[in-house]
C-alpha positions in Angstrom: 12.7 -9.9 29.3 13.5 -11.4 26.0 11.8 -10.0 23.2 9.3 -12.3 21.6 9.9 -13.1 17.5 7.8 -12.2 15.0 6.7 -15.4 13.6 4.7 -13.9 10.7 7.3 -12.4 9.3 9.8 -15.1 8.8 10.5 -16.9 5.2 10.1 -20.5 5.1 14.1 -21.0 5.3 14.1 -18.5 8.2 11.5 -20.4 10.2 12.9 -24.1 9.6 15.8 -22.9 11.5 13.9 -21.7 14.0 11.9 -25.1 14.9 15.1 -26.3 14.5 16.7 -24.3 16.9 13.5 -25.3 19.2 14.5 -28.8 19.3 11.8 -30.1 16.5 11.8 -31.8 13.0 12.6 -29.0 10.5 9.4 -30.5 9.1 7.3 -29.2 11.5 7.6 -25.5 9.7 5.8 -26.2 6.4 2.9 -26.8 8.7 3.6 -23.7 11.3 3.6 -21.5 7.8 0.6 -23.4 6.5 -1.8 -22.3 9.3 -0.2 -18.5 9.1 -0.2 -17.8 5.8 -3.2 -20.1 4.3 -5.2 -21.1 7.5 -4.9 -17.5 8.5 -5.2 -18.4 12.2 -4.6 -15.7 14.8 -4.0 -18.0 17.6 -0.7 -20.9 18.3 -3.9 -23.1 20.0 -5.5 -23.9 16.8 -2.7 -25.3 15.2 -4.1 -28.5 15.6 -1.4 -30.8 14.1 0.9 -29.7 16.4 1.5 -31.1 19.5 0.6 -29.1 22.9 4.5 -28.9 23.6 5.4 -27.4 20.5 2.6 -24.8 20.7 3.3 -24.5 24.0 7.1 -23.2 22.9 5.8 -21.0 20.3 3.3 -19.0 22.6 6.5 -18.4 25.0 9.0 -17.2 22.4 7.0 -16.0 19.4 4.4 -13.3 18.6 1.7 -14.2 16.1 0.6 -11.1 14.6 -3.3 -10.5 14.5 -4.8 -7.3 13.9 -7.9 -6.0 15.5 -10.9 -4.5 13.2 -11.9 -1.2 14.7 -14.5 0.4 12.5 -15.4 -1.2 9.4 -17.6 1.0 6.6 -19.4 0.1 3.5 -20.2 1.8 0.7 -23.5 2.4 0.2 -22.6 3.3 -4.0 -20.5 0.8 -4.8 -19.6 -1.4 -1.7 -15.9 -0.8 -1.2 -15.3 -1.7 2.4 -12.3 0.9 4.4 -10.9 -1.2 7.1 -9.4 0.4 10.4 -7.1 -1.9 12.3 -5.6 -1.7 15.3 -1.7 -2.6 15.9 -0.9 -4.3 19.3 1.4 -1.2 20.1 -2.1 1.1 19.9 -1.4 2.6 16.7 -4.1 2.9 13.9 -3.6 2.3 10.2 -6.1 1.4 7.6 -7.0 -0.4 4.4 -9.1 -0.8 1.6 -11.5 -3.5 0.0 -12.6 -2.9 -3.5 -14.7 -5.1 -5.5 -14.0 -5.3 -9.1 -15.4 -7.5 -12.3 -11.6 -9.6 -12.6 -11.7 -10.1 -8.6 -10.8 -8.4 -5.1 -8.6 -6.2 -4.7 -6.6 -4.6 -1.3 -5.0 -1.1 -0.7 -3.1 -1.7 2.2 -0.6 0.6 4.2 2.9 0.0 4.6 3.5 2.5 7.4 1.5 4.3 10.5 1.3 7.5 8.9 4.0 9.0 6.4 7.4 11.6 6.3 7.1 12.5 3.0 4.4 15.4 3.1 2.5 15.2 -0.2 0.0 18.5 0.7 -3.1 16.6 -0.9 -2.6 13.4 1.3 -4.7 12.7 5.0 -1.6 10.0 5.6 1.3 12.8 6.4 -1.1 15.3 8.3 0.6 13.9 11.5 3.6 12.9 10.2 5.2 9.1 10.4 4.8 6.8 13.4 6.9 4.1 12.3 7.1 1.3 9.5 5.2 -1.9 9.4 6.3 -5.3 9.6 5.5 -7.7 7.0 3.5 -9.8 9.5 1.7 -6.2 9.4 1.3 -5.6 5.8 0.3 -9.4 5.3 -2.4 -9.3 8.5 -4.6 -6.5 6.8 -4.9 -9.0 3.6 -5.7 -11.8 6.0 -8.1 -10.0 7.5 -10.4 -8.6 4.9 -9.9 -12.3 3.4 -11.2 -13.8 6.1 -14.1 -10.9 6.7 -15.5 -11.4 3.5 -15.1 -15.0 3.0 -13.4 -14.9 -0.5 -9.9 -15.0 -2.1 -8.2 -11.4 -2.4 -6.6 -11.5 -6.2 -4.8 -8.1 -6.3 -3.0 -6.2 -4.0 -1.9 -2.5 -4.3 0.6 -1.2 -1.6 -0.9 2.3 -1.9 -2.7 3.2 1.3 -1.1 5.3 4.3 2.7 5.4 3.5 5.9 5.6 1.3 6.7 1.4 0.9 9.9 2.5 -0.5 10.3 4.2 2.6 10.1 0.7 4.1 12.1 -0.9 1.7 13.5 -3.9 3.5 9.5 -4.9 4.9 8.2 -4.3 1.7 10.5 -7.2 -0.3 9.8 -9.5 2.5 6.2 -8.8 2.6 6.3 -9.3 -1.1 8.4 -12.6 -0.8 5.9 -14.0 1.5 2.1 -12.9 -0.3 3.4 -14.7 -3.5 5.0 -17.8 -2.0 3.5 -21.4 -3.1 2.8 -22.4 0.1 1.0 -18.8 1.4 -2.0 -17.4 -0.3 0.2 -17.4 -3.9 -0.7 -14.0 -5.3 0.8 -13.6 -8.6 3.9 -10.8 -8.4 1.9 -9.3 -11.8 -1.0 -9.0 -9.6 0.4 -6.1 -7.3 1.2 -2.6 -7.3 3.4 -0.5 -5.5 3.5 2.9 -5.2 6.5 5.5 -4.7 6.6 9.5 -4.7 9.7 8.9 -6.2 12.7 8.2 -4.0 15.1 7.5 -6.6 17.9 5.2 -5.0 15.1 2.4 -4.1 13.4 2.7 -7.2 16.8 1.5 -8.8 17.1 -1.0 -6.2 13.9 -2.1 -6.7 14.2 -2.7 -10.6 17.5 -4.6 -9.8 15.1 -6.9 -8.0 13.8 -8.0 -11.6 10.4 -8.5 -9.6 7.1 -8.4 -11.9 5.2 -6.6 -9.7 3.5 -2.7 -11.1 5.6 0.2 -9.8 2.8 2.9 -10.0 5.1 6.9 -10.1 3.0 9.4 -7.7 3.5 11.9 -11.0 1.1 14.8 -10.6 2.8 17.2 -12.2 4.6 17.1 -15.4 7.5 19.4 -14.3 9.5 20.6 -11.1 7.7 23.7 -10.6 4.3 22.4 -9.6 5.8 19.6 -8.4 7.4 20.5 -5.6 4.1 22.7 -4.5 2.3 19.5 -4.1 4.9 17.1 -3.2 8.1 17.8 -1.1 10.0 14.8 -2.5 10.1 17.0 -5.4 13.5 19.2 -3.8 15.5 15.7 -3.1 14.9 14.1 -6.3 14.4 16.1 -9.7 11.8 15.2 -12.3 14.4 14.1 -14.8 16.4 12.0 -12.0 12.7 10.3 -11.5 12.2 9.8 -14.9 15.4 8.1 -15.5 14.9 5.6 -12.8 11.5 4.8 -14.7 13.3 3.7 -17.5 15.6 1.8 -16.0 12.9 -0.2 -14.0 11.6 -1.0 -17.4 14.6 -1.9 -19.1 15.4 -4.0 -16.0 12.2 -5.9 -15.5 10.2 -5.3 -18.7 6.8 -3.9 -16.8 5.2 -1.1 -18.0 5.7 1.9 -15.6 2.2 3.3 -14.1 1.8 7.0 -13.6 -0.9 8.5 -11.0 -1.5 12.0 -11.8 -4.4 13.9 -9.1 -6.4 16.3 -10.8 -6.2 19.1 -9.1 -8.3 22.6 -10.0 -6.4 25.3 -11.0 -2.7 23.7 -10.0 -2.0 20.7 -12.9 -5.1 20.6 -14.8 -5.1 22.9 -17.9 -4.1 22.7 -20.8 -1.1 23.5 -20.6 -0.2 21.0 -18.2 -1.5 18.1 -20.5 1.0 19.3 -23.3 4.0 19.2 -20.8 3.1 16.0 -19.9 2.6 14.3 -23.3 5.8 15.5 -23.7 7.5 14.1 -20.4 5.6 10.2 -20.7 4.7 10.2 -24.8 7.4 8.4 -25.9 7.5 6.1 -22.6 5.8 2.5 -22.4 3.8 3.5 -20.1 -0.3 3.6 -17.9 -1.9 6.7 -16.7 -4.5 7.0 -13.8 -5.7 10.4 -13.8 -7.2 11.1 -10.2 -9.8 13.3 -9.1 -8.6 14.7 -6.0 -10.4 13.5 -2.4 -10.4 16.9 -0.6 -9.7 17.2 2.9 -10.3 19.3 5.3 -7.3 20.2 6.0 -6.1 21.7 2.9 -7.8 23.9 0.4 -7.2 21.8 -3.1 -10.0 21.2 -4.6 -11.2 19.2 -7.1 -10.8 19.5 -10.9 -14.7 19.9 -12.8 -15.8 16.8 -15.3 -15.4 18.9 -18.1 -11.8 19.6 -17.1 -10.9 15.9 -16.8 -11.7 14.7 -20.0 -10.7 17.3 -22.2 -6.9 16.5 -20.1 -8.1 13.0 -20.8 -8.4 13.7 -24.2 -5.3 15.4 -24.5 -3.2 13.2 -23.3 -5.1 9.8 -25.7 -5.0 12.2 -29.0 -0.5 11.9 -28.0 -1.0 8.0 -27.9 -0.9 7.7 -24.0 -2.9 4.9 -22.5 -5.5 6.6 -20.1 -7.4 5.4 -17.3 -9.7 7.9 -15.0 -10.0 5.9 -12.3 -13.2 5.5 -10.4 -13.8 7.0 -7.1 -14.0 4.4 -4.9 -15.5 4.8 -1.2 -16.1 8.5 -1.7 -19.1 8.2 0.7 -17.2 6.4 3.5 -13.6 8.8 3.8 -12.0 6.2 1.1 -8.9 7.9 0.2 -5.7 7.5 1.8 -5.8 8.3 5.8 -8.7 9.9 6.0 -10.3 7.2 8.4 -7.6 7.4 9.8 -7.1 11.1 10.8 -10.6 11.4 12.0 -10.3 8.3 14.6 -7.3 10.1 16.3 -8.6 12.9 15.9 -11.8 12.0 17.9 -9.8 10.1 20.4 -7.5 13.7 20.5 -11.3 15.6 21.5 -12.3 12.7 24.0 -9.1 12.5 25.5 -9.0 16.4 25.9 -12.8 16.3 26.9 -11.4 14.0 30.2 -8.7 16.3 31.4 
């Protein structure tokens, strides 16, 4: 049986020669696109400009991605909203509302689960599944858009996954969020986040895209590095660095660094000097991160007290400094954690009916 296409995930170009290939006016694709990408329909039948042929044609050969919301929870402290969606091959995967001043913004996920093993992270706990499709990373936004009945502004690929890992998805995906005739989010409205897998950063910067790429830092040398993340022993801190810089040489956008506080590991003193030293000179953002604990690791979270005196540390060397706000703590709001506990209840019910 042929396989069906996935419709979502064409370009524009891509899916005029597809209606073309069909038989039908090239035409006829502006308004197929239309109803994915600004209608956000989930179904060919309410494509209502198009005849009952043509949708006919596109139920047979074509797949029009929809994802279905399985759990849906709301903070009670500050209304963020963690979405859990279901693929249509069974898998899981997650993402995040948050409501902000300047607009909505969306954490989405770029793959079910994730390879690279950061030992603070829910996502990697069961290692990675597989990547997402664009039509994937685009349904989450569609979703939450159409959930809560307002425009989505910002997007942050930061949820379960490495989207450099998924390289090829991700430009696509990016390609079709920001395209005139789709919901047109500005490029300078999204982030992207790596751990630092060097080759694809430089790819990325020869891109010349506008987008934020946000560094997955967390520790301002190898040492501690590679405790926390395993990335680390492919791909040196200096070799990381470098490909910073060139991403700002090439595209002119500021590099963002996430740092995660943790107690005891990269928060003294001593580890705000290094890293004045590493990012001082650089035109650069800082997000220091308190770390969500999970269950399944024993990091725990750096005091208040710690946090601004690195904070403080790190402004008194000229670095820009954000702490950034727990979102969702009351609702598992970091990355994979709603996740992890839906399979792993569906792991105890399955095991309960053997």
């Amino acid at each position: 049986m042929k396989e069906k296409i996935d419709i979502k995930s064409l370009d524009l170009d891509e899916l005029q020669r597809f209606v073309e290939s069909m038989g039908e006016k090239k035409f006829r694709a502006k308004q197929i696109y239309e109803w994915m990408h600004q209608k956000l329909v989930t179904d060919f039948s309410e494509m209502t400009n198009l005849s009952k042929n043509i949708r006919e044609k596109l139920n047979q050969s074509c797949e029009l991605t929809a994802l279905e919301t399985v759990d849906v929870k709301i903070s009670k402290l500050d209304g963020t909203r963690k979405y859990l969606f279901a693929l249509s091959d069974g898998n899981v995967i997650e993402s995040v509302l948050m409501k902000y001043k300047h607009g909505n913004s969306v954490c989405i996920s770029s793959q079910v689960g994730c390879r690279m093993g950061c030992r603070f992270c829910a996502s990697t706990l069961d290692g990675l599944e597989r990547n997402l499709a664009p039509s994937e990373m685009l349904d989450q936004i569609y979703r939450i858009q159409q959930d809560i009945g307002e425009r989505v502004s910002n997007v942050v690929v930061m949820g379960s996954g490495e989207p450099l890992d998924n390289f090829d998805n991700l430009l696509k995906f990016i390609e079709l969020i920001t395209h005139e005739d789709g919901l047109q989010i500005s490029q300078r409205n999204i982030t992207v986040s790596t751990c630092g897998i060097v080759p694809n950063m430089y790819q990325l910067a020869d891109r010349k895209l506008q987008i934020t790429l946000a560094l997955s830092l967390h520790a301002p040398n190898d040492e501690v590095r590679k405790t926390l993340m395993p990335i680390a022993n492919a791909f040196p801190l200096c070799d990381v660095m470098k490909a910073c810089d060139y991403y700002f040489e090439k595209t002119g956008r500021r590099m963002t660094f996430e740092y995660s506080l943790v107690s005891g590991v990269n928060d003294n003193e001593e580890e705000a000097k290094a890293l004045s030293a590493l990012i001082g000179h650089r035109n650069c953002h800082i997000n220091l991160i308190p770390v969500n604990p999970i269950k399944e690791r024993d990091f725990v979270q750096s005091d208040k007290e710690n946090i601004v005196n690195f904070k403080k540390l790190l402004e008194k060397n000229g670095i820009n400094v954000t702490i950034r706000r727990e979102m969702g703590r009351d609702i598992d709001g970091a990355c994979g954690q709603l996740r992890k506990r839906y399979l792993d209840r569906k792991g105890d019910e399955q095991r309960a009916g053997m």
